[in-house]
SERONU-708164 format. One record per residue: x, z, y of N, C-alpha, C, O in turn; residue in three letters. Coordinates in steps of 0.1 Angstrom, whole numbers, plus 5000, padded with zeros to 4 digits. Last residue first. Layout:
N
XZYXZYXZYXZYALA
...
***
This chain:
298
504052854974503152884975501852814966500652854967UNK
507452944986506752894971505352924979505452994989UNK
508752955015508453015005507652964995506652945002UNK
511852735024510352795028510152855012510752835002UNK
514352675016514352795024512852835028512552935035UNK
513352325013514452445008514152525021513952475033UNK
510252255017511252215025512352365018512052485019UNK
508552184983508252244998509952235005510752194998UNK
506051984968507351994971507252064988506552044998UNK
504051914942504151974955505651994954506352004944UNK
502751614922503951674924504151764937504351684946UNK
500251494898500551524914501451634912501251734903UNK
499751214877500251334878500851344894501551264900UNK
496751054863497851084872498551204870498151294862UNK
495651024833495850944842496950934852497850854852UNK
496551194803495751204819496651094826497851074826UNK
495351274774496851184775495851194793494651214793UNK
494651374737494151404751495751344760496951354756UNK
494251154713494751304719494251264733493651174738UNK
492251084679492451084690493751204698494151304692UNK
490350984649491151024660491651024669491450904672UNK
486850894652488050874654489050944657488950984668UNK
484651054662484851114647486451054645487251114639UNK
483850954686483951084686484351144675484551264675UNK
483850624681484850704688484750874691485650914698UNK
480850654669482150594661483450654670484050734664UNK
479250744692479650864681480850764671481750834666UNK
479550534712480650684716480450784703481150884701UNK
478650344695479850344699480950454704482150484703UNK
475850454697476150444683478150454682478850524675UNK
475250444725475150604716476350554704477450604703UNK
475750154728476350254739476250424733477150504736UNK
472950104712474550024713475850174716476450254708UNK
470750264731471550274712472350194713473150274719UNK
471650364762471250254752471850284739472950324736UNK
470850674770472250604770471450494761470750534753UNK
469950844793469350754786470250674783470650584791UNK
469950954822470750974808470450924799471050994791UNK
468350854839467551004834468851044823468851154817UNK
469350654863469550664852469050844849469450934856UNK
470150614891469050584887468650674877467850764880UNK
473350604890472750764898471050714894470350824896UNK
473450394879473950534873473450684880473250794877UNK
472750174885472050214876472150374874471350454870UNK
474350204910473450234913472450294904471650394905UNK
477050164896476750314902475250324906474850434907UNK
476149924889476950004879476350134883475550204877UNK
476049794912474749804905474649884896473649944892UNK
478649844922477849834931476549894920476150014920UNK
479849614900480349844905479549904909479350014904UNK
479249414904478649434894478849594891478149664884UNK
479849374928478749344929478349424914477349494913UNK
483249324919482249434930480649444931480249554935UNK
482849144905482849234902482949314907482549414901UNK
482648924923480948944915481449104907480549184904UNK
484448914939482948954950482148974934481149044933UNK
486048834920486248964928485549024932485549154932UNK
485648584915485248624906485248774913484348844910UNK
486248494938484748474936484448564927483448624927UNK
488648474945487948624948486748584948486048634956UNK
491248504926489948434918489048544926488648654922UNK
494448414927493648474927492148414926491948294926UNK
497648284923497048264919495948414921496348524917UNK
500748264940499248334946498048334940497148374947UNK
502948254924502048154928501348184936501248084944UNK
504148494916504748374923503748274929504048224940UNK
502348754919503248714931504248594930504948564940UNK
498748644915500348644911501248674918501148614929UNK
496548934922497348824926498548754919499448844918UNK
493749104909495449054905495248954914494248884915UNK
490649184907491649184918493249134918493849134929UNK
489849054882490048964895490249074907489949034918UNK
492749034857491749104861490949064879491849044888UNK
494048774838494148864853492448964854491348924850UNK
493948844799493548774813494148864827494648984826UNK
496848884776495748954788495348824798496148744804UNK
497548544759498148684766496948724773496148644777UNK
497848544721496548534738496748644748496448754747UNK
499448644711499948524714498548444721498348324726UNK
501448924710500648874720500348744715501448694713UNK
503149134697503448994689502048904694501448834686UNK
503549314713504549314702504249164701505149084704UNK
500949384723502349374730503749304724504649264730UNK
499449424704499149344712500449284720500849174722UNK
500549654692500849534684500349394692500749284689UNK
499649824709500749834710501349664708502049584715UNK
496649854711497549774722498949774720499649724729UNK
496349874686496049794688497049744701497849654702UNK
497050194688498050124683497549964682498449894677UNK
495150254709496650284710497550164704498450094709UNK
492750244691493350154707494350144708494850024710UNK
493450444670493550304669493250224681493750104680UNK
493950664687495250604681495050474674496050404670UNK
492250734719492050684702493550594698494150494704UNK
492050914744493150854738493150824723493950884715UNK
490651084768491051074753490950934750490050854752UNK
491651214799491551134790491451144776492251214771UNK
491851354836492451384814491251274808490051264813UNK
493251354859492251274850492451224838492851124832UNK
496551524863495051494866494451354857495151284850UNK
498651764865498251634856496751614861496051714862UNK
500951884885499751924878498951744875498951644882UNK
503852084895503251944888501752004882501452104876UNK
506152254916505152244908503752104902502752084909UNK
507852264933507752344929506152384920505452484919UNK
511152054939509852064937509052214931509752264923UNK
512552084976512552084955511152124952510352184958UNK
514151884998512851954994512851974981513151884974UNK
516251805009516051935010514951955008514452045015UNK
517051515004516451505013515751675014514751685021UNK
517651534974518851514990518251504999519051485008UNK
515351614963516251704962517351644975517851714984UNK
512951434962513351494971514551554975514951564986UNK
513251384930512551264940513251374952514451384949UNK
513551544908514551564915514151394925515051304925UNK
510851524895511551634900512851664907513151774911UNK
510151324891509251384902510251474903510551494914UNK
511251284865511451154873511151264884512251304888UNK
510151464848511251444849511751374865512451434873UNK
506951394845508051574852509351504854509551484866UNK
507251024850507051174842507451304852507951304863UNK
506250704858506950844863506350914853505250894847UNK
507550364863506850444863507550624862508750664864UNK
507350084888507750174880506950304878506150354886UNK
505749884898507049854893507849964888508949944885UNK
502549754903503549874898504449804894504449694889UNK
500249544907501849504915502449674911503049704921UNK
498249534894498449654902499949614913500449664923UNK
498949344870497549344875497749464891496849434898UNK
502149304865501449434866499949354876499949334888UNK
503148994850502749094862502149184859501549174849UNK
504248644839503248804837503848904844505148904844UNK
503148334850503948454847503248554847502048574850UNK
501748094844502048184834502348244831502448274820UNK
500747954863502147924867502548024852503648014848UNK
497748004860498147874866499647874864499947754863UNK
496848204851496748114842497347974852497147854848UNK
499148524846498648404854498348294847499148254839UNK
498748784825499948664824498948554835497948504830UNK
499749124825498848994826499748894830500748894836UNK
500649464814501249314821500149204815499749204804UNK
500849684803499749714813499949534819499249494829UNK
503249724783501649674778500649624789499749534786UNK
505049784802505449664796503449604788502849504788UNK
504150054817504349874821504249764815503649664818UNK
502750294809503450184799503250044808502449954806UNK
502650574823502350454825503050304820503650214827UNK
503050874831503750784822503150654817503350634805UNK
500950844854501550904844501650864836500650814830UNK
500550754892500250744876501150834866502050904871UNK
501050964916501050894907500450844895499850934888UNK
501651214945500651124935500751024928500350934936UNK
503351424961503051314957502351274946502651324935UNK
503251644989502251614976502551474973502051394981UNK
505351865007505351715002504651714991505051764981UNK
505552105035505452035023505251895021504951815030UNK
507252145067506852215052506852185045507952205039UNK
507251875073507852005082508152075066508952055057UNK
508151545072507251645069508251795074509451805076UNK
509551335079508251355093507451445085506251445087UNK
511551295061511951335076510751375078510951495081UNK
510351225035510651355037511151395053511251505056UNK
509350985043508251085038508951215039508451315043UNK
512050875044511150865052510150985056509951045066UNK
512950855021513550935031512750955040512751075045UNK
510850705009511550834997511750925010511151025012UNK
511750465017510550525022510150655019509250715024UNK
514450415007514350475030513050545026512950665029UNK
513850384984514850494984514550525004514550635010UNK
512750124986511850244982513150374986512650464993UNK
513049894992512649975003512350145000512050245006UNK
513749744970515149734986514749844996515449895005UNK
512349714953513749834952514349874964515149964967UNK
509249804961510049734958511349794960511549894966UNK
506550054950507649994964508449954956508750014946UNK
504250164934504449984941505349944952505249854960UNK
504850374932505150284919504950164925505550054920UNK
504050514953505550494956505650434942506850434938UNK
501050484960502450434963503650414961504350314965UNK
499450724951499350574944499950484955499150394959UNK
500050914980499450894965499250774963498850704973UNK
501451184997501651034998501351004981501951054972UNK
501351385024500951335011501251175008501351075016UNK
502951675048502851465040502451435021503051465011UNK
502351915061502251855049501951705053500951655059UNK
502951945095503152025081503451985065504452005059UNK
504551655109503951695100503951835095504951865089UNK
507151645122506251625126504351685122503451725129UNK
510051625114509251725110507551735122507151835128UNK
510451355138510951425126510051555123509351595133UNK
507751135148508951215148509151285141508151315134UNK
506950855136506850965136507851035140508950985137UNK
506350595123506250615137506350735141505650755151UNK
508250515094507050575101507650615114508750655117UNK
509150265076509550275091508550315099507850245107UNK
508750265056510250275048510550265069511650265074UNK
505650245050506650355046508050385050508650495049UNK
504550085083505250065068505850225063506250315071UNK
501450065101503150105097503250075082502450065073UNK
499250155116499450045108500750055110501250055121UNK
497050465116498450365123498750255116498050265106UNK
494650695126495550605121496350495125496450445136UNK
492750965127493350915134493850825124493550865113UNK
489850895106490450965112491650875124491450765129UNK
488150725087487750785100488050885104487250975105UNK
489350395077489250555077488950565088489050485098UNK
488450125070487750215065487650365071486650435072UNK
490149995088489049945089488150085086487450145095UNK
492850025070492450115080491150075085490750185088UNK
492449765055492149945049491650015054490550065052UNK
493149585069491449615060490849705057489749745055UNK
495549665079494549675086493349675079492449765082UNK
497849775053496849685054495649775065495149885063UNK
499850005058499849845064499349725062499749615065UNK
498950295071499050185054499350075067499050065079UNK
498750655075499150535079499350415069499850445058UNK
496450895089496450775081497650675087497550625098UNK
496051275102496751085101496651025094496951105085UNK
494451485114494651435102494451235105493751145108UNK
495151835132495251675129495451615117496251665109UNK
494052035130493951995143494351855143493951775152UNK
491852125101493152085104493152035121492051985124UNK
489352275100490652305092491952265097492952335099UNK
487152145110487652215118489152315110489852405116UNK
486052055075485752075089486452185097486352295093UNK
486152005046487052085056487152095068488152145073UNK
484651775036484851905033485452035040485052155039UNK
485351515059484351585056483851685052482851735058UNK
488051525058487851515074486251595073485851685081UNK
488851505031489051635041487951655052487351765055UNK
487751255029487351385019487351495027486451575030UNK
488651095045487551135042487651225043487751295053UNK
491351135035491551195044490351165049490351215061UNK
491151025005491451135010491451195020491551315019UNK
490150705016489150795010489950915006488950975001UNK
491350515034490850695037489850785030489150885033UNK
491850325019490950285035490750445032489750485025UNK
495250365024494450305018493150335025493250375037UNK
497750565033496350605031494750505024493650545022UNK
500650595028499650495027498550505021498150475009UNK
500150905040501150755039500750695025500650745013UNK
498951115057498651085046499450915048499150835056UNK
499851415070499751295075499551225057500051285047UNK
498351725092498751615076499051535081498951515093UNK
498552035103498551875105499251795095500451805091UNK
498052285089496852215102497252065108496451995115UNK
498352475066498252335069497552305079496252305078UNK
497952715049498652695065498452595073498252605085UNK
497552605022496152675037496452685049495752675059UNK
498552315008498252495016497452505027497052445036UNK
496852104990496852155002497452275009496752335017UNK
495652134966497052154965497652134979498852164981UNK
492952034966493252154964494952194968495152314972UNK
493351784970492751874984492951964980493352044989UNK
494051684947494851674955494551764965495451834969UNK
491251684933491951834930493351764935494151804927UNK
489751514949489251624949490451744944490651864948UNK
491151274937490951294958490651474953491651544953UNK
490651254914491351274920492051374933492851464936UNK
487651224919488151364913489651374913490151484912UNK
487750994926487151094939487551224935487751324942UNK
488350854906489350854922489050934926489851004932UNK
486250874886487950964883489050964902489951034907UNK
484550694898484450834895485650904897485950974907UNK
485950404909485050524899485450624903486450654911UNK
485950214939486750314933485750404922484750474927UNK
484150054949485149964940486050074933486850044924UNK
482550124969482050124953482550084944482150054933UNK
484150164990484250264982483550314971483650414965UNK
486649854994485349874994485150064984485850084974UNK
489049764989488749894998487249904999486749975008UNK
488849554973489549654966489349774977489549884972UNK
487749364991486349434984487049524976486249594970UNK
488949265010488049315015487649415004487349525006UNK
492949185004490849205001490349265007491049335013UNK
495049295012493849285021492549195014491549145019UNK
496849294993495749425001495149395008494549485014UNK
497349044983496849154980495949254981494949284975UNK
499048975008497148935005496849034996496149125001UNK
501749055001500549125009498849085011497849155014UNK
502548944978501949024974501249124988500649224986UNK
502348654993501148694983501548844979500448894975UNK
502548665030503048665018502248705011501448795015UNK
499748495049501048595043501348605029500648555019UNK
497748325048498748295053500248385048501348345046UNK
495648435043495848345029497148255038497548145034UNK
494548645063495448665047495548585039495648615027UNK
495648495095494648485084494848535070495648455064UNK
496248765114496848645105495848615098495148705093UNK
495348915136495048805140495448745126494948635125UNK
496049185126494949175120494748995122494248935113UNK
499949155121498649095127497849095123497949025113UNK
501949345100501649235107499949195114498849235108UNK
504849525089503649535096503449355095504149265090UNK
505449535050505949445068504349505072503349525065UNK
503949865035505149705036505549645051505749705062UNK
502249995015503249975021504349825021504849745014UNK
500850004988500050005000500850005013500250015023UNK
***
């Protein structure tokens, strides 16, 4: 969600492809995020300290955390910032915001109480990611919340473009993270981490598992794009097909808040075959707190 500034004036089918990307219209749309984001959003707000009266959230994507706050936490904070470098985004939040890059915030140093910074830093490119690492830690005072995927198999998660046939992260991710990796992310920059917590637990059938594995192994119908993917060689995207799968989230959530619970016999019969399957429990993200060496744990 970080990158070159540039002009709401550009048309997005002028910039570079992996900045079109982000500017869809309809990946910031807030019927385009399930469930599990908001519960995200929700146990990130917890890891907040209470001291906290000025955030800044890097690359805030259209503000569905700094929503959350702005709406749950009224009169808590004296300031709450957004900065991303897709304008489409910012469109969305309704807080203060900036159109900047990670790796060159507009900030002055220790600026910040707490900087958060979620589902980012697996999509920075090599040349920028170590400044934007530095970055995030100059313009925070106190603390540092980062957010990620968890342990997140790249090599499986890869789609193959049907026009030029290269294969890509559907997500543009380029790397992935454990405890390990998160815990020494700050350390030359004087923050240590002082605590990890896994978010949107999952179960995890070992015959999917091992389906996707062998899929990987010996593919010979590679994954479709999903229609938010762009290629990054070609630009190959499909936002007809994009508008209808938003459309189809849209009706998703509508049937869903409609819905008495009434699960279709199909839809029963399938969650009791997957309830007697084996299985483990495996979570989506993992959020990392980091406080400035010489402050106190909290």
């Amino acid at each position: 969600m970080v990158g070159a500034l540039f002009s709401s004036r550009v048309m997005p089918n002028l910039l570079p492809f992996e900045q079109q990307h982000y500017e869809f219209r309809q990946i910031w749309d807030d019927d385009w995020f399930p469930e599990e984001d908001y519960d995200r959003v929700r146990n990130v707000a917890k890891l907040v300290p209470h001291e906290t009266k000025t955030l800044l959230d890097v690359g805030c994507g259209n503000g569905l955390f700094l929503n959350f706050l702005k709406n749950e936490y009224p009169g808590s904070f004296s300031s709450l910032v957004g900065v991303d470098r897709s304008e489409t985004a910012l469109s969305h939040v309704r807080t203060e915001k900036r159109c900047a890059t990670i790796d060159n915030l507009p900030f002055e140093e220790c600026q910040f109480d707490t900087v958060t910074c979620m589902e980012v830093l697996e999509h920075l490119p090599i040349p920028i990611y170590a400044r934007g690492v530095s970055e995030v830690a100059r313009v925070a005072r106190q603390s540092i919340i980062v957010c990620v995927p968890y342990k997140q198999n790249l090599k499986q998660s890869l789609c193959e473009c049907p026009e030029c046939r290269t294969r890509f992260n559907p997500d543009l991710h380029v790397r992935s993270y454990d405890e390990n990796a998160l815990r020494c992310l700050f350390l030359p920059h004087s923050f240590r981490m002082t605590g990890t917590q896994r978010i949107g637990e999952q179960l995890v059938r070992y015959d999917q598992e091992y389906r996707a594995y062998l899929r990987s192994m010996f593919r010979r119908v590679p994954t479709s794009c999903p229609s938010h993917a762009i290629c990054p060689v070609c630009g190959f995207c499909d936002e007809q097909k994009l508008d209808q799968d938003l459309a189809a989230r849209k009706h998703a959530r509508c049937a869903a808040s409609a819905s008495l619970g009434e699960a279709p016999k199909l839809s029963r019969i399938r969650a009791f075959i997957g309830s007697i399957l084996p299985k483990r429990t495996d979570y989506r993200w993992i959020a990392a707190t980091y406080v400035r060496n010489g402050s106190a744990d909290h």
